[in-house]
N, C-alpha and C positions, 0 to 999 in steps of 0.2 A: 504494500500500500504506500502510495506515496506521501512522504510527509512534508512539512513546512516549520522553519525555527520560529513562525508566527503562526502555529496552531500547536496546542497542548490537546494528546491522544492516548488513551489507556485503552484495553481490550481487559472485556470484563467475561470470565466464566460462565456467564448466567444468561438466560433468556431477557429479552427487553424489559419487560413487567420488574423481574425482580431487580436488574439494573435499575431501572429508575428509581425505585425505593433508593438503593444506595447511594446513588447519585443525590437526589432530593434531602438526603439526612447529609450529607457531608456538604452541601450547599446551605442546609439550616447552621448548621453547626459555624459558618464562616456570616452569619446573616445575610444570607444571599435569599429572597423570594421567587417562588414562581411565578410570572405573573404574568404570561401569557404560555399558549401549549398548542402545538400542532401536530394530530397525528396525522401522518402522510398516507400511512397503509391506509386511517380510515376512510379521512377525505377521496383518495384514488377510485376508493370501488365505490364509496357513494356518486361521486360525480364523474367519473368517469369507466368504472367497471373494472376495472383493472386491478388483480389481485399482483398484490408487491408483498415484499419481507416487511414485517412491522418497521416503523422507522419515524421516528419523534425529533421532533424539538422544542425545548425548552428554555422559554426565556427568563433566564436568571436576572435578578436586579438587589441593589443591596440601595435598599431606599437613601442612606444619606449620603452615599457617594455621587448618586446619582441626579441629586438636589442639588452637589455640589456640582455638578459637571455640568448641569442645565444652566445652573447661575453663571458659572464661568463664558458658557458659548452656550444660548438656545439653537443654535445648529447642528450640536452634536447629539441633541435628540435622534438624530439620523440613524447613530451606532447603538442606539441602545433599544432596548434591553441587552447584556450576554447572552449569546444564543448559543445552547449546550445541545450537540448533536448528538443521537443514539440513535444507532440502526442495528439492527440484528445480523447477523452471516454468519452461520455452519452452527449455529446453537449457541453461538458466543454476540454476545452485543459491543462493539465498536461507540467510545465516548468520546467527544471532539467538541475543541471551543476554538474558535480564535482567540489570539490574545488581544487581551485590552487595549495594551498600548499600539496594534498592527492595526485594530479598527479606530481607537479615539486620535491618535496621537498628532495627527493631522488639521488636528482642532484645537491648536496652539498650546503654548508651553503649560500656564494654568489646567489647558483638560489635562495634560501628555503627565502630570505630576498626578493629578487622582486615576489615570489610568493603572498610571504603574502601583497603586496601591490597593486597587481593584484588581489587577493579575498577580499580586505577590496574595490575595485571599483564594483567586482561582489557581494557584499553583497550588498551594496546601489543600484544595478541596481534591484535587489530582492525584496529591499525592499521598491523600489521605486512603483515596478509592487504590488506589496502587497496592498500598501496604495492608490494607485488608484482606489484599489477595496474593502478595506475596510469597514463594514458598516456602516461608518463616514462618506463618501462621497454621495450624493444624489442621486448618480448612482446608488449605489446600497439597495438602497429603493427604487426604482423603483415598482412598482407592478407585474409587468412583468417580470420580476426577478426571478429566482429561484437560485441560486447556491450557490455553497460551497466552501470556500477559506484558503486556509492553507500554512501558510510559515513555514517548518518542520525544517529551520534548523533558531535560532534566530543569530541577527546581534551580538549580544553581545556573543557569543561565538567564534569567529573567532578568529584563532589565527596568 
């Protein structure tokens, strides 16, 4: 899969549903809301017919950074919400965000400073989902178990 040093990526063991739960508590846990939600599988077959792999987006928002970022520039409403991608393939769910600072940063120094501190929370929400699957944890020694886990973009590169 191809990746970008401006998109943070983990591959999660789990079917889409229960991805999202984990995704959703490690998004709470950093105050990030949901607040807005597109299923694509659903929308496809209602208005179009077409049966796709489940595949979501979710738009993350951390209300006061995002207060602060509208005050700075009401143009950069454009980038917001975070929008946290989840699709399913081979029984594993694939989790994908752009980074903050690749969408806001172009909306002058004041946003490019609450961006970066809106992807130093989405980096720990990543690498929180990472380490809960790591194969340090018992979960995934499991026997029953099969998957593959990769966080393509690391913490310590954020800028």
């Amino acid at each position: 899969m191809p990746t970008s040093r401006d998109v943070l990526t983990v591959t999660l063991p789990l079917a889409l549903p229960d991805a999202e739960s984990v995704v959703r508590s490690a998004l709470q846990a950093e105050q990030f809301g949901v607040i807005t939600e597109v299923d694509f599988q659903l929308r496809f077959r209602e208005k179009l017919g077409i049966d796709s792999p489940p595949h979501k987006t979710l738009g993350a928002c951390n209300p006061r950074l995002a207060a602060e970022v509208i005050a700075a520039n009401a143009t950069a409403a454009l980038a917001l919400p975070c929008n946290i991608v989840l699709r399913e393939e081979d029984g594993s769910t694939v989790v994908a965000a752009l980074r903050p600072t690749a969408a806001l940063g172009r909306f002058g120094p004041s946003v490019a400073s609450l961006a970066a501190q809106a992807e130093e929370s989405l980096v720990r929400v990543f690498s929180h989902i990472h380490d809960t699957f790591s194969p340090t944890t018992p979960y995934a020694h499991a026997p029953e178990r099969n998957w593959f886990l990769a966080l393509t973009s690391s913490p310590t590169t954020c800028t």
